[in-house]
Phi, psi and omega in degrees: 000153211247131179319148168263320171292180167184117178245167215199076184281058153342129152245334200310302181289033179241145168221032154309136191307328196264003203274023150262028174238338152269024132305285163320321185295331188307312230281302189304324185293307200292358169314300181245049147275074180016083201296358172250004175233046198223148166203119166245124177301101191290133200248122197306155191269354192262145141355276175104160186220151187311302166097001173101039181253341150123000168256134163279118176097007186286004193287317180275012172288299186299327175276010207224279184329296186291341182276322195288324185310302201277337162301350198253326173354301217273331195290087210282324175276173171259163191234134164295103178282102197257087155337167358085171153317145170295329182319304170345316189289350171319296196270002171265332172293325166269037201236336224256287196299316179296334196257355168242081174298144193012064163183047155262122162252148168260148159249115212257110166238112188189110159325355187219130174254054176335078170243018170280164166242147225297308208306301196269015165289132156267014178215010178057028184256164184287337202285332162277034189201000185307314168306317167313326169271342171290305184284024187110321173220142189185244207232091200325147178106302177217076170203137170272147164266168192352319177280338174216002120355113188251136202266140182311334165304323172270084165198133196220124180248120194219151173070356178290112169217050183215057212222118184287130213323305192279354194261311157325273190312269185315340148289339157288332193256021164247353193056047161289134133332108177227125158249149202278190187283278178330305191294333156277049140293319168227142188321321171337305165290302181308340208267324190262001171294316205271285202307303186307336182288352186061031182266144170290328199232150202224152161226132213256131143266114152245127162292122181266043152242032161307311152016102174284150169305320170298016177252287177225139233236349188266054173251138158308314168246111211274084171260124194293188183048034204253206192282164161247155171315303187302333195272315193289327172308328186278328179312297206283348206258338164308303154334291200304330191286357170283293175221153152006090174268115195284321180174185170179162171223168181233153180207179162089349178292119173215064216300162214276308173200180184303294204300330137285347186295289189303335175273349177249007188277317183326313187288330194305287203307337149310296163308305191297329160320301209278326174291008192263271232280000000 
């Protein structure tokens, strides 16, 4: 039977004093997830080297990328991808996108829209530059091609309130679809974001430090103003009630230690409820 999880504790594409906790955060989520509908993508333990391609760490990158591809091969329904680092959503989205040619969208819930390329990243992590490469361009090796590559007109960014000079200039000069914090209280702007891409089917990425801190205290990254679990429950459950959900992940959990971990998984396994159920 072909998984509904797939967890995948990626770190490597962080390159935070803390990006080993966002391992511990999959491995807690996946505690409480059903083992016969779990399957985990084993993640090399070194580190990996650049190879002079200007990303850090890609070689193990590149080797997480090619294992998440084949767990997913056999899978006809969609499936939840658990992070980890957002780089993960690469190869799960171009596993999403073959099975919808042209009429796949993404929806980026994410405090950051890792729309760099290795020349404008400024710290060389993959986890920034993923989306860029989901549309195509980047790096052989962690870029989708010609067959599953989703173009920034289907690419809808919502809640990115953490976003750098060149990740600006290029949403302006692609017309990428950005929604603000404000603008999701109600569905309603995501629900016509979606509808302009002229896509049927949607694959949802969420960073949970879309997040407000005060919601959950296990984030890689502490950005104040975010989202509440009840507004990200309405968000996900409007969508689905539109169109067609192809797949999705959740990354970015990166709790401090198990005790913390048990105090934010009740809102995760909510959110993981709206993506389900």
């Amino acid at each position: 039977m072909a998984p509904s999880f797939v967890v995948v504790p990626q770190w490597q594409g962080s390159v935070s004093p803390r990006a080993m906790r966002l391992s511990d955060g999959a491995e807690a989520i996946r505690g409480d997830l059903p083992s016969s509908a779990t399957v985990e993508v084993p993640v090399p333990v070194e580190a990996g080297d650049a190879q002079d391609t200007g990303i850090d760490r890609f070689s193990s990158l590149v080797m997480v990328r090619e294992r998440l591809t084949r767990a997913l091969r056999d899978c006809v329904t969609p499936v939840l991808t658990i992070g980890g680092e957002c780089g993960v959503s690469l190869a799960a989205v171009g596993h999403a996108s073959a099975r919808h040619p042209g009429g796949l969208a993404v929806v980026w819930l994410d405090a950051h829209p890792d729309l760099h390329t290795p020349e404008s990243s400024p710290s060389g992590a993959f986890g920034g530059m993923v989306l860029r490469a989901i549309a195509g361009e980047g790096v052989d090796g962690l870029v989708l091609g010609a067959d599953e590559r989703v173009p920034f007109d289907r690419i809808v960014i919502a809640g990115a309130r953490d976003i750098d000079p060149a990740e600006t200039e290029l949403i302006g000069a692609a017309g990428i679809r950005s929604l603000s914090i404000e603008e999701l209280e109600s569905p309603d702007g995501i629900l016509a974001a979606v509808r302009a891409t002229g896509a049927t089917a949607f694959y949802l990425h969420l960073d949970l430090d879309v997040l407000d801190p005060s919601v959950l205290t296990g984030l890689s990254n502490l950005l104040p103003f975010g989202l509440s679990v009840e507004t990200l429950g309405r968000t996900i459950t409007a969508l689905r009630a539109e169109f067609e959900l192809a797949g999705a992940t959740i990354a970015g959990f990166a709790p401090a230690s198990p005790e913390a971990a048990n105090d934010d998984l009740p809102s995760i396994l909510r959110i993981i409820g709206a993506l389900t159920r």
